[in-house]
C-alpha angles and dihedrals in degrees: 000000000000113000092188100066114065103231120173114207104170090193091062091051093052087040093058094042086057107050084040091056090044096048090049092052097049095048087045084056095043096052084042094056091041097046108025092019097081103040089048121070102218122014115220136165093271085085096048091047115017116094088199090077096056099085131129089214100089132029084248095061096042094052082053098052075043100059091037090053094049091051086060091053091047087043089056087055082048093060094052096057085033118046100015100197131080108222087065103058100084091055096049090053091047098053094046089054091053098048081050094055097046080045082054098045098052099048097044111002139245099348091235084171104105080208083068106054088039095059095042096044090043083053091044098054095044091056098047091046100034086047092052089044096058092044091052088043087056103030079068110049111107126262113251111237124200094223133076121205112196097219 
């Protein structure tokens, strides 16, 4: 794809919202499995949307704040492969951050926890800046040549 021209192709954007969310969600899923999943004796949703079980005052909820803190990391190595440029990335983690919190919302209402918006605003931060951070890394990384001068 040209970066140079501005072209503006909706269905991309929603594309790459979509596999973004989905690939969030998955690794979520797998860190929760990994994490809560041994120490509960059955995973539901109520780890993935309530804020109630996001909590540092048992080993369950901070394996929960641990697995949602790892998916940002992993959604900041998304965006590399994703997304691809750098001054996107903040928009993509937003948005997902917002589709989460209406997905929060709507399972288990407003999160009125601080732990929650902490934790969310603490993942949301690492995988925009992290993001940025990879593209940047590899927006400026040279262009191989084929030839050699021997200057």
């Amino acid at each position: 794809m040209f970066y140079g021209a501005l072209v503006w192709d909706p269905w991309l954007i929603v594309a790459q919202i979509v596999c973004l969310q989905c690939l969030y969600y998955l690794t979520l899923g797998f860190f929760l499995s990994l994490l809560v999943g041994t120490r509960v004796s059955r995973l539901t949703l109520v780890y993935f949307f309530d804020f109630a079980t996001i909590t540092p005052s048992t080993v369950t909820g901070c394996c929960v704040i641990a697995s949602l803190l790892l998916t940002s990391f992993a959604g900041a190595g998304y965006m590399l492969f994703l997304i691809e440029r750098a001054n996107k990335c903040l928009d993509f983690s937003a948005t997902l951050y917002i589709i989460h919190l209406l997905k929060c919302t709507i399972y288990g209402g407003w999160p009125s926890s601080i732990t929650w918006w902490v934790v969310n605003g603490t993942g949301f931060a690492v995988m925009a800046l992290l993001g940025e951070y990879l593209c940047i890394k590899r927006e400026l990384r040279e262009i191989p040549t084929r030839y050699r001068s021997n200057v």
